[in-house]
MDAnalysis code that builds the backbone (N, CA, C; Angstrom):
import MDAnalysis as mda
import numpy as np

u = mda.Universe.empty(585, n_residues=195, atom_resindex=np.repeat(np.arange(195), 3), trajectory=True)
u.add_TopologyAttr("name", ["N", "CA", "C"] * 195)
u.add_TopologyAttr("resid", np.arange(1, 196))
u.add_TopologyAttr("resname", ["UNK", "UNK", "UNK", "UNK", "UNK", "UNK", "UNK", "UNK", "UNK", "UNK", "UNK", "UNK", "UNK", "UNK", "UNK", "UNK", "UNK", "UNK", "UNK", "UNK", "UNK", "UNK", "UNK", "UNK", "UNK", "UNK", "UNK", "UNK", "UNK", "UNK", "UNK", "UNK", "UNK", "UNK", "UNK", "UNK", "UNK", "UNK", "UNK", "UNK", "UNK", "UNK", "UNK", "UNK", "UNK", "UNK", "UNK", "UNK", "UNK", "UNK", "UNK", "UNK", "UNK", "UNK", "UNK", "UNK", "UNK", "UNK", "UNK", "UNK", "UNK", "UNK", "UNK", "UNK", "UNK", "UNK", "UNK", "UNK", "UNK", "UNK", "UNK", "UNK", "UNK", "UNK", "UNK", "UNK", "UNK", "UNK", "UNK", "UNK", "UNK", "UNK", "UNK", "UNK", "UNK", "UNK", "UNK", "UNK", "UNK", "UNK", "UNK", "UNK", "UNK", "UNK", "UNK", "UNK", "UNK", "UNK", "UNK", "UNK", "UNK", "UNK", "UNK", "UNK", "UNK", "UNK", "UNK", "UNK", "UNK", "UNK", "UNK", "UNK", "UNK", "UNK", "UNK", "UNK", "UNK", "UNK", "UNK", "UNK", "UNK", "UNK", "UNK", "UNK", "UNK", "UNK", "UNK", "UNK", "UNK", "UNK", "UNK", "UNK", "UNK", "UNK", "UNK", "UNK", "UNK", "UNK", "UNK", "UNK", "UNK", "UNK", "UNK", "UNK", "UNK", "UNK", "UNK", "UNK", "UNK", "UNK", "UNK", "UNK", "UNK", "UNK", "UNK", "UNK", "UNK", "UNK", "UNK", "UNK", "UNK", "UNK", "UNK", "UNK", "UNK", "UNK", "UNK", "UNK", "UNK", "UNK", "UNK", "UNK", "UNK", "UNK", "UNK", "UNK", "UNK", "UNK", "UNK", "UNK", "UNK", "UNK", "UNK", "UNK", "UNK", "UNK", "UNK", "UNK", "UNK", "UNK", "UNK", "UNK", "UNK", "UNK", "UNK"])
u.atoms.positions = np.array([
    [-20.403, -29.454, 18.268],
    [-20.191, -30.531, 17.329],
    [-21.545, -31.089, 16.896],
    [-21.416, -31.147, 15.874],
    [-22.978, -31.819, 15.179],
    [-23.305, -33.083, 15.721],
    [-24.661, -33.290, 15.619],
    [-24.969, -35.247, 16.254],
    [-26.414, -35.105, 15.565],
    [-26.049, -36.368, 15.014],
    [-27.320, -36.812, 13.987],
    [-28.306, -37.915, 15.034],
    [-29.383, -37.501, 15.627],
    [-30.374, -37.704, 16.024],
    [-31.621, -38.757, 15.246],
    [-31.703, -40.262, 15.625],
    [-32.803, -40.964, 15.296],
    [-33.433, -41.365, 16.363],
    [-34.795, -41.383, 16.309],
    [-36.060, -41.452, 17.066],
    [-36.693, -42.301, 16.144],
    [-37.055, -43.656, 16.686],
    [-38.472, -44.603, 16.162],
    [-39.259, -45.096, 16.704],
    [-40.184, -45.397, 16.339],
    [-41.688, -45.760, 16.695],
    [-41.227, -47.324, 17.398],
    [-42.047, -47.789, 18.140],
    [-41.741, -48.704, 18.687],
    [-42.049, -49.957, 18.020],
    [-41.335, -50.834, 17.870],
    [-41.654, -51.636, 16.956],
    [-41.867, -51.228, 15.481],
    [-41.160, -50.345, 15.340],
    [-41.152, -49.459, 13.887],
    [-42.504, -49.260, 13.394],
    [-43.929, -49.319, 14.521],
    [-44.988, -48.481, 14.000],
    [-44.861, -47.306, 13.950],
    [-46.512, -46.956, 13.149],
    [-46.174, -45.549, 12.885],
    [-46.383, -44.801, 13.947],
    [-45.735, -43.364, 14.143],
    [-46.054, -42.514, 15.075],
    [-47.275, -40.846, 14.547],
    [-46.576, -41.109, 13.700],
    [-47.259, -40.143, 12.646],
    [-48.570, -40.560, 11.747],
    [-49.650, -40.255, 11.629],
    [-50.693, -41.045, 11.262],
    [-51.516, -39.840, 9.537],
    [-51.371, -38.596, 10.424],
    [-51.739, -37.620, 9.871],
    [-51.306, -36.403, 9.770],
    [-51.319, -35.820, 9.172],
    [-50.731, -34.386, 8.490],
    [-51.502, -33.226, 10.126],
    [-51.935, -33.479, 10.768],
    [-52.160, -33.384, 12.533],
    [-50.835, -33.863, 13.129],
    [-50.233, -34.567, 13.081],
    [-49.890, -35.355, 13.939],
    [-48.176, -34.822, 13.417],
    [-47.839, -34.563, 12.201],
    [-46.984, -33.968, 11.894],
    [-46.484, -32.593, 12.321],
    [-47.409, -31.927, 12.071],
    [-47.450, -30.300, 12.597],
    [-47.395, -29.872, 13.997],
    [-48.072, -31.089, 14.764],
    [-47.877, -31.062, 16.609],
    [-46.331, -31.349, 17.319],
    [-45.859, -32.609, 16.326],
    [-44.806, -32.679, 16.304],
    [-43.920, -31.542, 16.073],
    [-43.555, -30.812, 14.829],
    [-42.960, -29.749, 14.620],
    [-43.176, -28.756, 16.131],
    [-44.520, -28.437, 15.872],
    [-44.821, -27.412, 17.098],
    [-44.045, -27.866, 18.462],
    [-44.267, -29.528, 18.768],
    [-43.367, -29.421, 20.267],
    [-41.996, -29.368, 19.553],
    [-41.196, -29.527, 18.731],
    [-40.001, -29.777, 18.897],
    [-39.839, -28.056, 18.659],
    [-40.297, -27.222, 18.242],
    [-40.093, -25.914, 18.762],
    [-40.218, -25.233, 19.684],
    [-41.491, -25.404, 20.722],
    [-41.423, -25.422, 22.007],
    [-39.915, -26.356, 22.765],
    [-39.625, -27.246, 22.383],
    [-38.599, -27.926, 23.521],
    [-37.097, -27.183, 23.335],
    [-37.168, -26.397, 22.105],
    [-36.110, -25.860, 21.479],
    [-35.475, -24.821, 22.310],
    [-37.126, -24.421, 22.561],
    [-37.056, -22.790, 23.819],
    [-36.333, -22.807, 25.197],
    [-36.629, -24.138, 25.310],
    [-35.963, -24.846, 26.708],
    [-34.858, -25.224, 26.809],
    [-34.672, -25.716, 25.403],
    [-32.979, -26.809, 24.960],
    [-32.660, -26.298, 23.849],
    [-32.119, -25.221, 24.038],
    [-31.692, -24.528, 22.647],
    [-30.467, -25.120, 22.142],
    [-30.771, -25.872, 20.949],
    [-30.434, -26.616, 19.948],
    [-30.501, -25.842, 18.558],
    [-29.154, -25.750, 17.868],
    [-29.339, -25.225, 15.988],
    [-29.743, -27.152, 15.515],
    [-31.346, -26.376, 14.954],
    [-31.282, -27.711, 13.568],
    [-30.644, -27.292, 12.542],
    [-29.953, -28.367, 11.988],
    [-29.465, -28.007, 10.403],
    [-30.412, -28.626, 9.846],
    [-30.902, -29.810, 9.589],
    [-31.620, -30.460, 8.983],
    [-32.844, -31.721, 9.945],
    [-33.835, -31.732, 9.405],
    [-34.767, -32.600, 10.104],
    [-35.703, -33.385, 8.636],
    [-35.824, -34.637, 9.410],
    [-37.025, -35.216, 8.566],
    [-38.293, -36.192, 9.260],
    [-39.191, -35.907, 8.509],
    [-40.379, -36.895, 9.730],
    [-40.924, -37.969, 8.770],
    [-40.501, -39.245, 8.753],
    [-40.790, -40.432, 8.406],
    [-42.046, -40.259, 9.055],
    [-42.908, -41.443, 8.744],
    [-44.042, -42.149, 8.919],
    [-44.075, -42.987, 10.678],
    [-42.629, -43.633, 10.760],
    [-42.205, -44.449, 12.049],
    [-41.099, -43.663, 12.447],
    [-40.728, -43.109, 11.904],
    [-39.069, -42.478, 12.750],
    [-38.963, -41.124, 12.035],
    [-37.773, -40.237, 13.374],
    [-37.719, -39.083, 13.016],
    [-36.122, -38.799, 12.979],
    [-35.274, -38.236, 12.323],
    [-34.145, -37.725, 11.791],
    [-33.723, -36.265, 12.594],
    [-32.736, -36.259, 13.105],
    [-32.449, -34.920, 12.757],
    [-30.796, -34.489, 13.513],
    [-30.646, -33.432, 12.315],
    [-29.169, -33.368, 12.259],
    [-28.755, -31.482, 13.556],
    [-27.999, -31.592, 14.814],
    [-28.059, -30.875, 15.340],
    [-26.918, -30.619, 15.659],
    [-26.821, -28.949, 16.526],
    [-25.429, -28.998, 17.132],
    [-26.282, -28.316, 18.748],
    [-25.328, -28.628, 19.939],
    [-25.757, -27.770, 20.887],
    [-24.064, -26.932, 21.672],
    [-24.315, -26.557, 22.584],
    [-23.506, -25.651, 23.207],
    [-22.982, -26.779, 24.505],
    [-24.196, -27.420, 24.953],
    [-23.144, -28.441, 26.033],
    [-23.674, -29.908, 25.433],
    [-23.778, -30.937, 26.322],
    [-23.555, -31.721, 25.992],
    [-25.083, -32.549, 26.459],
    [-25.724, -31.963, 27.690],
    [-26.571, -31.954, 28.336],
    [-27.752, -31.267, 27.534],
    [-27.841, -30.646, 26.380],
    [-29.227, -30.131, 25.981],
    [-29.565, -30.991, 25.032],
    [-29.117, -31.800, 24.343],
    [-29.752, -32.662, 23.077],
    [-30.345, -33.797, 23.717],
    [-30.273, -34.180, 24.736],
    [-30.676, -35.169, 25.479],
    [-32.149, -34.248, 26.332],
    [-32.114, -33.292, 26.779],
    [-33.303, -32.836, 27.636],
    [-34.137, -32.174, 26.425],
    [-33.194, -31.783, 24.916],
    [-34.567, -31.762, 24.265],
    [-35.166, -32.837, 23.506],
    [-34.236, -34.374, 23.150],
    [-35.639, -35.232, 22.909],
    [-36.269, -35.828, 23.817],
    [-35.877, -35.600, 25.702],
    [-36.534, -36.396, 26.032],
    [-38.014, -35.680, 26.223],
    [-38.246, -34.298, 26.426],
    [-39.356, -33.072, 26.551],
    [-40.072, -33.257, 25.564],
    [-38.991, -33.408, 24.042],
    [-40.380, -33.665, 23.079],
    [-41.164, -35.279, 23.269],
    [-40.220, -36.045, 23.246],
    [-40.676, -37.402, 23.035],
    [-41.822, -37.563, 24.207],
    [-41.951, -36.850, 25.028],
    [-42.736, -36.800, 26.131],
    [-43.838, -36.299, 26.052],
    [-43.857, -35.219, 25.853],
    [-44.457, -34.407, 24.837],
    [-45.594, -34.832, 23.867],
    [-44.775, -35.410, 22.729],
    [-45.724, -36.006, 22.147],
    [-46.348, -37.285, 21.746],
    [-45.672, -37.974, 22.733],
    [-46.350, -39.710, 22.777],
    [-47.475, -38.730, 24.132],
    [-47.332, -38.194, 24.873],
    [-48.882, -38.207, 25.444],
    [-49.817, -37.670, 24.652],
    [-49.861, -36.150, 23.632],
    [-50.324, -35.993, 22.350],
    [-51.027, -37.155, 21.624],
    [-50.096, -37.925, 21.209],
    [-50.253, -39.306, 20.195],
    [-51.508, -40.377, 20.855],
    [-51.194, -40.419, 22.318],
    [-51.318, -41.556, 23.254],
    [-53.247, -40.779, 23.216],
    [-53.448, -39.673, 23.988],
    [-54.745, -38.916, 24.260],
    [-55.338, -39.121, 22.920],
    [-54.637, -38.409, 21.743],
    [-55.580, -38.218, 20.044],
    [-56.173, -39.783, 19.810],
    [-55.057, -40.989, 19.467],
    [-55.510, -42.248, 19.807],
    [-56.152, -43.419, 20.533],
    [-56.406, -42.643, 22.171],
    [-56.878, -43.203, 23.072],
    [-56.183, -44.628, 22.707],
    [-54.727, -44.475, 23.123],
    [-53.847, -45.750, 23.171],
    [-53.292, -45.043, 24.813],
    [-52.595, -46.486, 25.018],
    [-51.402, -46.137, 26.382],
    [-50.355, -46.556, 25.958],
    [-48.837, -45.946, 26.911],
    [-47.877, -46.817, 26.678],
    [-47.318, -45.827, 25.800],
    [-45.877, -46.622, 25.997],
    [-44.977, -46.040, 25.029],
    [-44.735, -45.762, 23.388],
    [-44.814, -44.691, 22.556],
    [-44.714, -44.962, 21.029],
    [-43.254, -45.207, 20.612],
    [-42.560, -44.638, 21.346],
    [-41.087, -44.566, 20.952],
    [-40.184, -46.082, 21.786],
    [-39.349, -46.366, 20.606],
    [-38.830, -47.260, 20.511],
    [-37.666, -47.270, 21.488],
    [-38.145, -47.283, 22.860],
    [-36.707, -47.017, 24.097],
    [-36.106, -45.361, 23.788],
    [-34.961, -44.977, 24.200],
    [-34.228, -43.758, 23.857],
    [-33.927, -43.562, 22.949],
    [-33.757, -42.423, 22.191],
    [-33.335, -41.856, 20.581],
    [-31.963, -42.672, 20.758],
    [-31.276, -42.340, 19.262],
    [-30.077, -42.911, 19.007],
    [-29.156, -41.867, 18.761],
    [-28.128, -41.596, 18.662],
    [-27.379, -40.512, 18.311],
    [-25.881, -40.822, 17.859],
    [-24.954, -39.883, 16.584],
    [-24.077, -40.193, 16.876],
    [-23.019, -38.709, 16.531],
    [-22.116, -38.616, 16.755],
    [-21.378, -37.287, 16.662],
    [-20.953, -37.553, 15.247],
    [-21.203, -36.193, 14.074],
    [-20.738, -36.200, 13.212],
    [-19.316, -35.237, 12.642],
    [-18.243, -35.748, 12.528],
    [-17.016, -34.871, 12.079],
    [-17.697, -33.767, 10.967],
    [-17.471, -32.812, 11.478],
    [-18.838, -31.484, 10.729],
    [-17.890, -31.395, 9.048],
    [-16.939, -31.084, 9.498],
    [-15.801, -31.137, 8.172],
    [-16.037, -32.258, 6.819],
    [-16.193, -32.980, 7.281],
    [-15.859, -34.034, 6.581],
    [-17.311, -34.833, 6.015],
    [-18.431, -34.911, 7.090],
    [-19.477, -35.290, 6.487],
    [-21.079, -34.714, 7.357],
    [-20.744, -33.446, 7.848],
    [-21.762, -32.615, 8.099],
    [-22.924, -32.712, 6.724],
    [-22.350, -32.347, 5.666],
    [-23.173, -32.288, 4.565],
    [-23.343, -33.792, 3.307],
    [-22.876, -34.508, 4.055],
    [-22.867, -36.272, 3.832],
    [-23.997, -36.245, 4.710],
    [-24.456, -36.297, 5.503],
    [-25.308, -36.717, 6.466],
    [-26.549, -36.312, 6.750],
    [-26.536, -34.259, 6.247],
    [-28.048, -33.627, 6.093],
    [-28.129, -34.027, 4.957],
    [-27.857, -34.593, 3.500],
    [-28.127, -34.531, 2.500],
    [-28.621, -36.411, 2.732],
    [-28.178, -36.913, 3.752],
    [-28.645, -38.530, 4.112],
    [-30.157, -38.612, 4.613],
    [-29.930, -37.795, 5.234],
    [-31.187, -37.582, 6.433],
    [-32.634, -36.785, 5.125],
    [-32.239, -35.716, 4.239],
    [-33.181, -34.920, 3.917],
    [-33.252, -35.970, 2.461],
    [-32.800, -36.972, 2.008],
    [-32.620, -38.054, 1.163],
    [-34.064, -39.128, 1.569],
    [-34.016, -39.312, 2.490],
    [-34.931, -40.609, 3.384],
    [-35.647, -41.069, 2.344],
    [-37.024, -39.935, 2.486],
    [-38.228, -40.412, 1.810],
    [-38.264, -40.917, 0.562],
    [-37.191, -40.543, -0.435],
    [-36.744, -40.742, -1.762],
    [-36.141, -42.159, -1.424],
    [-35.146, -42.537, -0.539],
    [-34.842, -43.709, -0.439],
    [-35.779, -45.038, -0.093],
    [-36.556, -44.406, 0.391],
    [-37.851, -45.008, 1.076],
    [-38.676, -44.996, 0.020],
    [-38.976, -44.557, -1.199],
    [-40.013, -44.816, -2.087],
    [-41.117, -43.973, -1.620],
    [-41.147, -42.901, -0.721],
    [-42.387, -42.614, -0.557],
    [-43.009, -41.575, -1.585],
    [-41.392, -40.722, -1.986],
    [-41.141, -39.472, -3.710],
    [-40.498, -40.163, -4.155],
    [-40.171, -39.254, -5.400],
    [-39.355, -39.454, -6.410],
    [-38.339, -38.347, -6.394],
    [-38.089, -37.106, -5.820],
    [-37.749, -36.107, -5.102],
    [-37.615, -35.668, -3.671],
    [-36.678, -35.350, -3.612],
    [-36.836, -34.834, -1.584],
    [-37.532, -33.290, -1.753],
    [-37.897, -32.688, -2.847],
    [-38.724, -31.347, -2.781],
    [-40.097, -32.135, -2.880],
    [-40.097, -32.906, -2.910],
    [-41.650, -33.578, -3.049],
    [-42.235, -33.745, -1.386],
    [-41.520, -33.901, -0.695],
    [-41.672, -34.570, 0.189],
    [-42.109, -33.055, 1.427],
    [-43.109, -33.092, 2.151],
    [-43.633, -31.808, 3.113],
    [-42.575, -32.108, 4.676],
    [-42.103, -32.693, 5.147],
    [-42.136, -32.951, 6.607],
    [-40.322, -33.001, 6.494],
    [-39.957, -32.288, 5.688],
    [-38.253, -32.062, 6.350],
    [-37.728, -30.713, 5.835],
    [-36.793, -30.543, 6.082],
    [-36.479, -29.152, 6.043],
    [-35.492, -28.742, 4.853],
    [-35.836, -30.217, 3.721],
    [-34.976, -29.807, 2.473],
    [-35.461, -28.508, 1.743],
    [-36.667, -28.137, 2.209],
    [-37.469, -26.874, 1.034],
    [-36.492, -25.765, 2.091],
    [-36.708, -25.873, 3.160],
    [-35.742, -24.118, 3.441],
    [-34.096, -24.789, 3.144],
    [-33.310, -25.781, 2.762],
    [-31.898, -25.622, 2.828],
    [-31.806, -25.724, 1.189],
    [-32.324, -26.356, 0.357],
    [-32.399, -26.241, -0.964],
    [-33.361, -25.323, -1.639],
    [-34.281, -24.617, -0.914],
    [-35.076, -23.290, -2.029],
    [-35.208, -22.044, -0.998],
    [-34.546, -22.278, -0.117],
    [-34.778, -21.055, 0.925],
    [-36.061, -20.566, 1.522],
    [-36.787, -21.656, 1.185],
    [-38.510, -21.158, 1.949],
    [-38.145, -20.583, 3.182],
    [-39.395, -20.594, 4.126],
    [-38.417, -20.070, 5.265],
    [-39.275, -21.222, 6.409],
    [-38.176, -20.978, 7.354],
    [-38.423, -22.918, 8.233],
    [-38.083, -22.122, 9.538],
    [-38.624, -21.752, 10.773],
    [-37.995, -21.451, 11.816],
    [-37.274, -22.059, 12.752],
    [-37.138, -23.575, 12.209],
    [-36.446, -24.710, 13.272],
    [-35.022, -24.602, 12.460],
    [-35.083, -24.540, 11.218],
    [-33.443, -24.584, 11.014],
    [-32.669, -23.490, 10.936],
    [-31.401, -23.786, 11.321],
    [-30.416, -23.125, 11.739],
    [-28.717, -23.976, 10.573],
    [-29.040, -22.829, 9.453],
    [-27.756, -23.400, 8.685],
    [-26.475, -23.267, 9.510],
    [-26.094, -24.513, 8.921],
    [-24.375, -24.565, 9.724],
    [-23.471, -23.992, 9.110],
    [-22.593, -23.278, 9.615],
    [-21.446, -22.443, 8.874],
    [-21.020, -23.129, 7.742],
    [-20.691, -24.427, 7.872],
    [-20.249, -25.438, 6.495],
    [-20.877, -25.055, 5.105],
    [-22.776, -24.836, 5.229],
    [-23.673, -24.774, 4.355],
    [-23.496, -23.997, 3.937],
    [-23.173, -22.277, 4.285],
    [-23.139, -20.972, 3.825],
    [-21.583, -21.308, 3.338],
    [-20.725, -22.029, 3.009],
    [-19.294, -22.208, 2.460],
    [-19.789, -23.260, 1.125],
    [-20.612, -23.606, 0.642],
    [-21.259, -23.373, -0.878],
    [-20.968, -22.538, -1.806],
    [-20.852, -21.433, -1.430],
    [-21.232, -20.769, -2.540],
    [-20.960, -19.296, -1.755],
    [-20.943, -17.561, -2.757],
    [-20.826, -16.478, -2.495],
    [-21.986, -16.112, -2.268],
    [-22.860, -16.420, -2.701],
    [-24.475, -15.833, -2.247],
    [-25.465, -17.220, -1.965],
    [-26.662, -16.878, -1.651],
    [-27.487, -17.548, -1.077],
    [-27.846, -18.195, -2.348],
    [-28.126, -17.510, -3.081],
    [-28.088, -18.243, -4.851],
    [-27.490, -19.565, -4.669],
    [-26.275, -18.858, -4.813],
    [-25.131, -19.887, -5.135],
    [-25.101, -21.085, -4.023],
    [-25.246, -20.810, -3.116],
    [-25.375, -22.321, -1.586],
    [-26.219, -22.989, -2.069],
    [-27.358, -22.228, -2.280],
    [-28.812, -23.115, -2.734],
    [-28.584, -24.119, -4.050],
    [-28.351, -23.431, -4.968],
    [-27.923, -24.289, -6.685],
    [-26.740, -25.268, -5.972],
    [-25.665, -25.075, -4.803],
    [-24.573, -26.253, -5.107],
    [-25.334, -26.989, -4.338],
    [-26.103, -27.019, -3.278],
    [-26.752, -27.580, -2.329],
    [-27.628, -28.652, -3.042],
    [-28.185, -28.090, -3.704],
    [-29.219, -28.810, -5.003],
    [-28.524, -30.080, -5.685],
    [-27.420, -29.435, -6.125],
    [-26.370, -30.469, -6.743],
    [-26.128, -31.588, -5.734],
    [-26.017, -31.576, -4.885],
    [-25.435, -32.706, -4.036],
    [-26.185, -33.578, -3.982],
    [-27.747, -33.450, -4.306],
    [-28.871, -34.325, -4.229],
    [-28.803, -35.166, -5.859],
    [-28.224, -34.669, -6.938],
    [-27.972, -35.390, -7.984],
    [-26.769, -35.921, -8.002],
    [-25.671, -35.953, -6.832],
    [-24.803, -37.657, -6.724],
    [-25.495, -38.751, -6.578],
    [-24.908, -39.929, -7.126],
    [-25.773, -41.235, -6.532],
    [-24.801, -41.768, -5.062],
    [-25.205, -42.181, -4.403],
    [-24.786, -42.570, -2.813],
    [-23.563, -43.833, -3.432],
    [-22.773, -43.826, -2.441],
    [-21.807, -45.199, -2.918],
    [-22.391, -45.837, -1.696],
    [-22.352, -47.162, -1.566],
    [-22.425, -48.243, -0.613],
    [-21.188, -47.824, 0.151],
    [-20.361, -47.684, 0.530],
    [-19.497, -47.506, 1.500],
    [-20.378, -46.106, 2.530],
    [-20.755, -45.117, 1.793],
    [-21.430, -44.118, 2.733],
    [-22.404, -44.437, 3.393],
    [-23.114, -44.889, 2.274],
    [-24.576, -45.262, 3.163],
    [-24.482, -46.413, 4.369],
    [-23.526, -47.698, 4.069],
    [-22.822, -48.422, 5.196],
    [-22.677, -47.689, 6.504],
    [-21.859, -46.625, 6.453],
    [-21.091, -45.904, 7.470],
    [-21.744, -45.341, 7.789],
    [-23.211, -44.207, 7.343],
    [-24.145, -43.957, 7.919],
    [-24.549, -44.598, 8.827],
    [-25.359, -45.573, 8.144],
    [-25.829, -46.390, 9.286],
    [-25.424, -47.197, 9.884],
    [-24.118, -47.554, 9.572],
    [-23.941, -48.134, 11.192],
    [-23.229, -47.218, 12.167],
    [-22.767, -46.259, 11.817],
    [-22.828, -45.126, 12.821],
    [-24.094, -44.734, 13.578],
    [-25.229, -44.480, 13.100],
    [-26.131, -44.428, 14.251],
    [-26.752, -45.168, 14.713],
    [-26.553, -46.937, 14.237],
    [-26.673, -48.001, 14.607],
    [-26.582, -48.470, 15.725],
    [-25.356, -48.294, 15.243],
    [-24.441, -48.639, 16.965],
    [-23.874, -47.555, 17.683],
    [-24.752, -46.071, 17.335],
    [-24.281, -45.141, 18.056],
    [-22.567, -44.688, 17.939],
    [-22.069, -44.837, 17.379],
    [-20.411, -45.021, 16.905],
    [-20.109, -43.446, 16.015],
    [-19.415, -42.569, 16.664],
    [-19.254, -41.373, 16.094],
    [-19.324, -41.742, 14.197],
    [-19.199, -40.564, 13.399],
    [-19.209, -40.475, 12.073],
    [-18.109, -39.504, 11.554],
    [-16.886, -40.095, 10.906],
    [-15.880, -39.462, 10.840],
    [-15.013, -40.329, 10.047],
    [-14.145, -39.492, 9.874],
    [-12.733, -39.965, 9.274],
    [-11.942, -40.711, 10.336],
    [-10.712, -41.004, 10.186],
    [-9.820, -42.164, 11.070],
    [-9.272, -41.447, 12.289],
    [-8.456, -40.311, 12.394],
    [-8.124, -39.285, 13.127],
    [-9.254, -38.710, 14.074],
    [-10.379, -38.806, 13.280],
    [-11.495, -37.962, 13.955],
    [-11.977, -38.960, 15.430],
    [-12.468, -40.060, 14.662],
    [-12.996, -41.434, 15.456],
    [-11.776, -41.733, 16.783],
])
């Protein structure tokens, strides 16, 4: 079952400083992957917080892989900065997403951010998430499309162009609500039956 994964900086500083500090990141969360094999569908790396949309096999690996990375790389962060102490804001947040229903509500939330955030004007603008391999097929070795994604379309063409499309809806306030306070308050993400 999918679970949408947030990680922030403590006190919503930044964790990420430099285009270094991005790429180390990536690198451990692929190393921790090896250990806690996790499919990403989608990931994004804010400035203070990190996103990311996963599925695992038990229930026990999404938890041993952010705590390896987060470990990982606040000592990284902590050594490059000659800071101490914690960067991350207590334990990640998480919440189970009904894959059916808003698997692709939620990577298209998550790979959305920076655009919502003002940092583009585009989520292809943006280097640090994994909208360039699920919308142009670059190639990304952390993600792992979800069966849902390849049900787009008859060819990879075709996933990619409807995939694209979904980024030219405008969001209603009821979704974006339910987003977040689903991983707010940690509160699954679903329909009525599902919850």
């Amino acid at each position: 079952m999918p679970l949408h994964v947030v990680q922030r900086g403590a006190d919503r500083q930044a964790c990420f400083l430099d285009a270094e500090d991005y790429l180390r990141y990536l690198s451990y969360l692929s190393l921790a992957l090896q250990a806690n094999p996790c499919k990403i569908h989608a990931y994004v790396l804010m400035t203070n917080h990190v996103h990311l949309l996963l599925s695992a096999d038990t229930s026990a690996t999404p938890a041993g892989l952010m705590k390896s990375l987060a470990q990982r790389y606040a000592q990284y962060f902590n050594w490059r900065y000659g800071r101490t102490g914690s960067i991350w804001d207590g334990r990640y947040k998480s919440c189970l997403v009904q894959d059916e229903v808003y698997l692709l509500v939620c990577q298209r939330y998550i790979e959305l951010n920076p655009v919502r955030a003002g940092m583009v004007d585009l989520s292809g603008e943006y280097r640090w998430s994994s909208y360039h391999c699920n919308a142009c097929g670059e190639q990304d070795s952390l993600v792992t499309a979800h069966p849902l994604y390849w049900r787009l379309g008859r060819s990879q063409v075709e996933v990619r162009a409807a995939y694209r499309e979904l980024f030219q809806r405008a969001w209603s306030l009821k979704e974006l609500s339910q987003l977040r306070t689903s991983i707010n308050a940690e509160f699954a993400l679903g329909d009525q039956d599902f919850l």
